[in-house]
C-alpha positions in Angstrom: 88.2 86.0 138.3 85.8 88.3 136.2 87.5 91.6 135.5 88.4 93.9 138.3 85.6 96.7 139.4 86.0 99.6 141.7 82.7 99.2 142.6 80.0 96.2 143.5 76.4 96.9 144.7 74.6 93.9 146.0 70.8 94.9 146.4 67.9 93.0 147.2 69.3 91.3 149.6 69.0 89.4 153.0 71.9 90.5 155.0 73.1 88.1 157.6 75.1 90.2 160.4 76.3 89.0 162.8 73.0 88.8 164.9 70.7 89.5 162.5 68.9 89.6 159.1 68.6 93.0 157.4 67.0 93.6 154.1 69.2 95.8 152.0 71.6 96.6 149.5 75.7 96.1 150.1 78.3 98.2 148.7 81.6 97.3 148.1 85.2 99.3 147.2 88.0 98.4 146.8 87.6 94.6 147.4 85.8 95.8 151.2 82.6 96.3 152.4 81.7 100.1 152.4 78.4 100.5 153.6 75.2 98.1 153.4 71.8 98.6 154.0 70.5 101.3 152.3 73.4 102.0 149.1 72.7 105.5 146.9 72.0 105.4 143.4 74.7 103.5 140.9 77.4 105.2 140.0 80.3 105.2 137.1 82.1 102.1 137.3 80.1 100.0 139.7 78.4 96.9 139.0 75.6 95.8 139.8 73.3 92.6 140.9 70.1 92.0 141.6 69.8 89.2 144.7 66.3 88.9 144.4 65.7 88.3 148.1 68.5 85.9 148.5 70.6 85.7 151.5 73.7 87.6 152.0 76.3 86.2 154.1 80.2 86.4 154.8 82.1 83.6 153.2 82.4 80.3 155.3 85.6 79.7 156.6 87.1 76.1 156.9 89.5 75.4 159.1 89.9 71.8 159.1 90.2 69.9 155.8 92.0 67.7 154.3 90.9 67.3 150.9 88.3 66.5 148.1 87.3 64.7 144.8 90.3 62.2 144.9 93.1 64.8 145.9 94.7 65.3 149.1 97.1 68.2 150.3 99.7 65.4 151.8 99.6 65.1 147.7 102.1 67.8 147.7 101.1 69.2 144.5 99.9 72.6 143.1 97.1 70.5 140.8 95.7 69.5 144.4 95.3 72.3 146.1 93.8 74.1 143.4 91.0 71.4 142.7 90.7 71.3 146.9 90.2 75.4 146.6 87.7 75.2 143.7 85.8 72.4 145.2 85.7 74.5 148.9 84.7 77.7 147.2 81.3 76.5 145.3 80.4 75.4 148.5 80.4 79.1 149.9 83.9 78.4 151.7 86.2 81.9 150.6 88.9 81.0 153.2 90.4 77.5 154.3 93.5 76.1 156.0 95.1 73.3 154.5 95.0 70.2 156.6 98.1 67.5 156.6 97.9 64.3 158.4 99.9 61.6 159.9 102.6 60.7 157.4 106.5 59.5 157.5 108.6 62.8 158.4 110.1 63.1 155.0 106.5 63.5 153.5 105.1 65.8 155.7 107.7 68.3 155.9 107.2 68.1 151.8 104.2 68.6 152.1 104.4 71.5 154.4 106.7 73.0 152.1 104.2 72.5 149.1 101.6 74.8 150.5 104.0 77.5 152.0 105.5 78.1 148.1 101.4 77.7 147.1 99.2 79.6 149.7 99.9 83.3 149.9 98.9 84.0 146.2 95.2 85.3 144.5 93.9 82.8 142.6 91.1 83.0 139.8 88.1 80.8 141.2 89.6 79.4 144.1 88.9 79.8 147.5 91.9 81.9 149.7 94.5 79.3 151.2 95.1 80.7 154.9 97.9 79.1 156.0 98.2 75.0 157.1 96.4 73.3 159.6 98.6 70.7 161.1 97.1 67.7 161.9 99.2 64.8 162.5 101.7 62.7 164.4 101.6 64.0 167.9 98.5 62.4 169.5 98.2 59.6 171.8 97.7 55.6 170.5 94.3 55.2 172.1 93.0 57.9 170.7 94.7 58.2 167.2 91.2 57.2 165.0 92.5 56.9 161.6 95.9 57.6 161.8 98.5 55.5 161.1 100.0 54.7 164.6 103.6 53.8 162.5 103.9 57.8 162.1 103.2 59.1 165.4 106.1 60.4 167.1 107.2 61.8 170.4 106.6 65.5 170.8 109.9 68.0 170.9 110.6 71.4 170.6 113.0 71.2 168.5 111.1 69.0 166.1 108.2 71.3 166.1 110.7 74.4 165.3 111.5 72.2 162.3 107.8 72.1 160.2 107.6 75.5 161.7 110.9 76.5 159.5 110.0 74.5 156.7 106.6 76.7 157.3 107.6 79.7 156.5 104.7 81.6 158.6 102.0 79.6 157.0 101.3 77.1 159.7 98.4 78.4 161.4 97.5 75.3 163.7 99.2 72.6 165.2 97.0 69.8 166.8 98.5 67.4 169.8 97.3 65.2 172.4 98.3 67.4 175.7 99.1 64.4 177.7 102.0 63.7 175.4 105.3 64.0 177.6 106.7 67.2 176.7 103.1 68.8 175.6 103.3 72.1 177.9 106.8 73.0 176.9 105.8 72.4 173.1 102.4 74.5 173.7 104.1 77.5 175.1 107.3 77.4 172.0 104.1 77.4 169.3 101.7 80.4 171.5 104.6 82.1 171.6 105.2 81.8 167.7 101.8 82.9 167.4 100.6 79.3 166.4 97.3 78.2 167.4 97.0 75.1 169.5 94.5 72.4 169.0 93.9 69.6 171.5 93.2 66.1 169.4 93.0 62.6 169.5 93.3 62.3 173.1 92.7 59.9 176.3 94.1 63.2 178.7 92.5 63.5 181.7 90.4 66.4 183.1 93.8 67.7 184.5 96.2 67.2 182.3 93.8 69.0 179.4 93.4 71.6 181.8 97.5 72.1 182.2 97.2 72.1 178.4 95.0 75.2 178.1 97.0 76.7 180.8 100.1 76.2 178.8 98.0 77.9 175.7 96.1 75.5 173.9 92.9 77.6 172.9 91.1 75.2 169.7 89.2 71.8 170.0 90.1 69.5 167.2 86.5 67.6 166.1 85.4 67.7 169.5 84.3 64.4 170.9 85.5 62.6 167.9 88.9 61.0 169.0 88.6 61.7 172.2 88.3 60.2 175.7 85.0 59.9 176.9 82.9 62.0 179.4 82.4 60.0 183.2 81.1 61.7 186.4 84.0 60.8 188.2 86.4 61.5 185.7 85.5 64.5 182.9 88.8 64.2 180.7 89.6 66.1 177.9 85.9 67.1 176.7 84.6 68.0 180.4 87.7 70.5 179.7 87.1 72.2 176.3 83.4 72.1 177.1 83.7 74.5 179.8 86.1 76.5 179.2 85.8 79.3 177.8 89.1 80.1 176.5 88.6 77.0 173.8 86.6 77.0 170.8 85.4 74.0 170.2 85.9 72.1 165.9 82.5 70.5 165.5 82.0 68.2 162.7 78.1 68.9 162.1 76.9 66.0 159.6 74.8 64.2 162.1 77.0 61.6 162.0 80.0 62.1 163.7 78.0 64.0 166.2 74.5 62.7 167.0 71.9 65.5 166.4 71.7 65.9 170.7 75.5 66.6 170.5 75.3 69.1 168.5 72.2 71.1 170.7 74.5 70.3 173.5 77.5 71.5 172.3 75.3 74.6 171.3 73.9 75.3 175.0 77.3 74.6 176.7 79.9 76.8 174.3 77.3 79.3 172.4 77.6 79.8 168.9 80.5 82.1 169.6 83.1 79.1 171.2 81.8 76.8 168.1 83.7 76.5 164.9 82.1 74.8 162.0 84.5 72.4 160.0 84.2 69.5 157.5 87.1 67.6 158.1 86.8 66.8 154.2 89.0 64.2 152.6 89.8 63.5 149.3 87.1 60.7 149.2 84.5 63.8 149.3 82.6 64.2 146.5 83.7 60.7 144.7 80.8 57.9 144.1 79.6 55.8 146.7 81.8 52.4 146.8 85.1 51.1 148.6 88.4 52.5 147.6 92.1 51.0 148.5 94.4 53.7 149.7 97.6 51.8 150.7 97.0 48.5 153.2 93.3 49.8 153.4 90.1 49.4 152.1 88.3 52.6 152.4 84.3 52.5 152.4 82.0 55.3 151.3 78.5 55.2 152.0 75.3 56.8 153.7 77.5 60.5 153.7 80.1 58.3 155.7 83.8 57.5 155.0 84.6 54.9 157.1 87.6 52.2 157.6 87.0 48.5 157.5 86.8 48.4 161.2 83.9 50.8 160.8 85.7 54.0 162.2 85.1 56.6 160.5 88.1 58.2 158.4 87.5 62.0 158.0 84.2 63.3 156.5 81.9 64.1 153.2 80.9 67.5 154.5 81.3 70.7 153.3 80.4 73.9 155.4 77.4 74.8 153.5 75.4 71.5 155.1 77.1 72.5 158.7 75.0 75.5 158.2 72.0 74.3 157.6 72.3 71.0 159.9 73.0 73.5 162.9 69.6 75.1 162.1 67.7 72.4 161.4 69.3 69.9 163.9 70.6 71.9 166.5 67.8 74.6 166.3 70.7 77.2 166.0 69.1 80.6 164.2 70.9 81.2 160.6 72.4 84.3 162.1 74.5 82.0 164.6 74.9 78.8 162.3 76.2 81.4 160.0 78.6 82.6 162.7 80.3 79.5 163.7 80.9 79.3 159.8 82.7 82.7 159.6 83.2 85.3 162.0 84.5 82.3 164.8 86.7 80.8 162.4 87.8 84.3 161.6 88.6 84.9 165.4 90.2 81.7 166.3 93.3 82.5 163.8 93.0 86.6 165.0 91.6 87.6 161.3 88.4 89.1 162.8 89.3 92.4 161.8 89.8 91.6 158.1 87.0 88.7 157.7 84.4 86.5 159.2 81.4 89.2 159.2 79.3 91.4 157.1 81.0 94.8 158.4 82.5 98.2 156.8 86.0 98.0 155.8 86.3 94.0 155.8 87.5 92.3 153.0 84.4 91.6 150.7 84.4 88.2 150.7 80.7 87.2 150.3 78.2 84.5 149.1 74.5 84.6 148.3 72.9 81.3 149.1 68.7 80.3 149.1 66.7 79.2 151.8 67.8 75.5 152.0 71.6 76.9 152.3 72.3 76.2 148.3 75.5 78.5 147.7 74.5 80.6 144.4 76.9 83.5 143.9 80.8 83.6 145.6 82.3 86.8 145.7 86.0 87.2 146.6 87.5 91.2 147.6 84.1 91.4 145.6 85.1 89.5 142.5 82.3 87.5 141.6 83.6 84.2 140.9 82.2 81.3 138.4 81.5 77.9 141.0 83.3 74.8 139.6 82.1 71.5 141.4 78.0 70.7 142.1 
């Protein structure tokens, strides 16, 4: 990071509130937001830029990724997370959870372990690790996409308790099919842990998702994507988290995984306060176009797809700052609430809405400045302006 300030003055700028766009200076102390709007004159010890009209936004927030540029987090290794926290942060993100997948027990408890000793610390151009987003193992076969059905496993409490320990209070989510024998009992020993519970890859009926959120599940993992289809006769899991109102619902919004009509759907039923933008990034993001072999399969990217040979699709090549501007621009979202379900509902779904997620007086200063197509062109984090890594 540049050299510590006690003060930062943003003026010039396009402020992005919550539900609105102000013109305005920010000031910042402290690493937190102060005051914005209109700022007094500079003085001793403050910095200050000039955003000549650019926009002003609270960092994204990512909460499902999985990796970038060749690196993965089930890698295990410091070297990874750091490139996956560079790559995150020049593309506006300032907060992320790190995402694990299905893998043999023995690798995914190491790789647990990896982030917990990794996360917690400040990092010079790097985006803040959060905690661990746990996606992996538990879901059911029809529904498990690309995940190895060799590593999923029968839900327990006691297994659970196990990554939780090896954890260390940095698991922040843990995703499961709610049909899975054993689901409700598993969902209440991870609410009450203060876990976040994500419904994925699942073929559960209306009911049994519903006796899921009962039991606590509050988070959508990639809605529709991996999951059992909507009939009139029989809603399943998505006529579940699409209505209610205690879920926020992942959406991966690259017009591929979710058709453009999805998205405006998605938009009308939750609101742009129940919708959390992710990318679901893996570490083929950002690598040239062309197939890749990643154990006993061949890998294809191509047309900003990642797919298997089978042609499903395998993760994603987004990053958040697209998800902003393909909400606007696809599901006619204003900036104000594409920039919301980037932030602030991200924020709320892990209970940080108090410290980040909005443009507010006394939150943590984590900000970007990004032009009218979205292109991210200043990060600051606690109001350290950072220097962007990857294009």
């Amino acid at each position: 990071m540049d050299h510590a300030i006690d003060r930062l003055i943003i003026r010039n700028a396009r402020i992005i509130t919550e539900n609105s766009i102000v013109e305005g200076d920010l000031l910042a102390e402290g690493g937190r937001i102060a005051a914005f709007g209109a700022v007094p004159g500079k003085a001793e010890g403050t910095e200050e830029l000039d955003a000549g009209g650019l926009f002003l936004s609270p960092g994204f927030i990512d909460l499902h990724n999985h990796g970038r540029l060749g690196v993965n987090v089930m890698d295990g290794k410091e070297s990874s997370l750091e490139t996956i926290a560079r790559g995150q942060m020049s593309h506006g993100v300032t907060g992320f959870l790190a995402g694990t997948s299905s893998a043999p027990w023995d690798k995914n408890l190491a790789a647990v372990r990896a982030v917990t000793r990794w996360y917690a610390g400040e990092r010079e151009g790097m985006a803040r690790c959060l905690g661990l987003y746990l996606e992996g193992n538990y879901f059911s076969m029809e529904k498990r996409g690309a995940h190895n059905p060799d590593y999923l496993r029968p839900l327990s409490v006691e297994e659970m308790g196990e990554l939780l320990e090896a954890g260390s209070g940095a698991v922040k989510v843990v995703c499961l099919s709610p049909e899975l024998p054993g689901a409700a009992a598993v969902i209440r020993f991870l609410k009450e842990r203060g876990v976040v519970v994500a419904a994925a890859h699942s073929n559960a009926t209306y009911r049994e998702a519903l006796a899921g959120i009962n039991a606590g599940i509050t988070q959508s993992t990639h809605t529709f994507n991996g999951m059992r289809g909507l009939d009139q006769h029989e809603p399943g899991i998505l006529g579940a988290v699409l209505t209610d109102d205690r879920v926020i619902c992942e959406a991966i919004a690259d017009g591929i995984h979710l058709a453009p009509a999805i998205l405006d759907m998605m938009l009308k039923l939750k609101g742009p306060d129940r919708i959390a933008l992710i990318s679901d990034s893996v570490e083929l993001n950002g690598l040239p176009e062309g197939q890749y072999r990643f154990g006993d399969r061949t890998i294809t990217v191509g047309a900003g797809a990642i797919r298997l040979e089978d042609g499903r699709l395998a993760g994603s090549c987004l990053s958040l700052d697209i998800a902003v501007w393909n909400m606007v621009t696809l599901a006619g979202a204003s900036l104000p609430q594409a920039v919301r379900m980037a932030s602030l509902v991200p924020a709320r779904a892990l209970g940080l809405q108090d410290e980040r997620g909005s443009i507010a007086v006394g939150k943590e200063a984590d900000l970007i400045l990004f032009d009218g197509d979205i292109s991210v062109k200043e990060v600051f984090i606690g109001a350290k302006r950072e220097k962007k890594h990857e294009p």
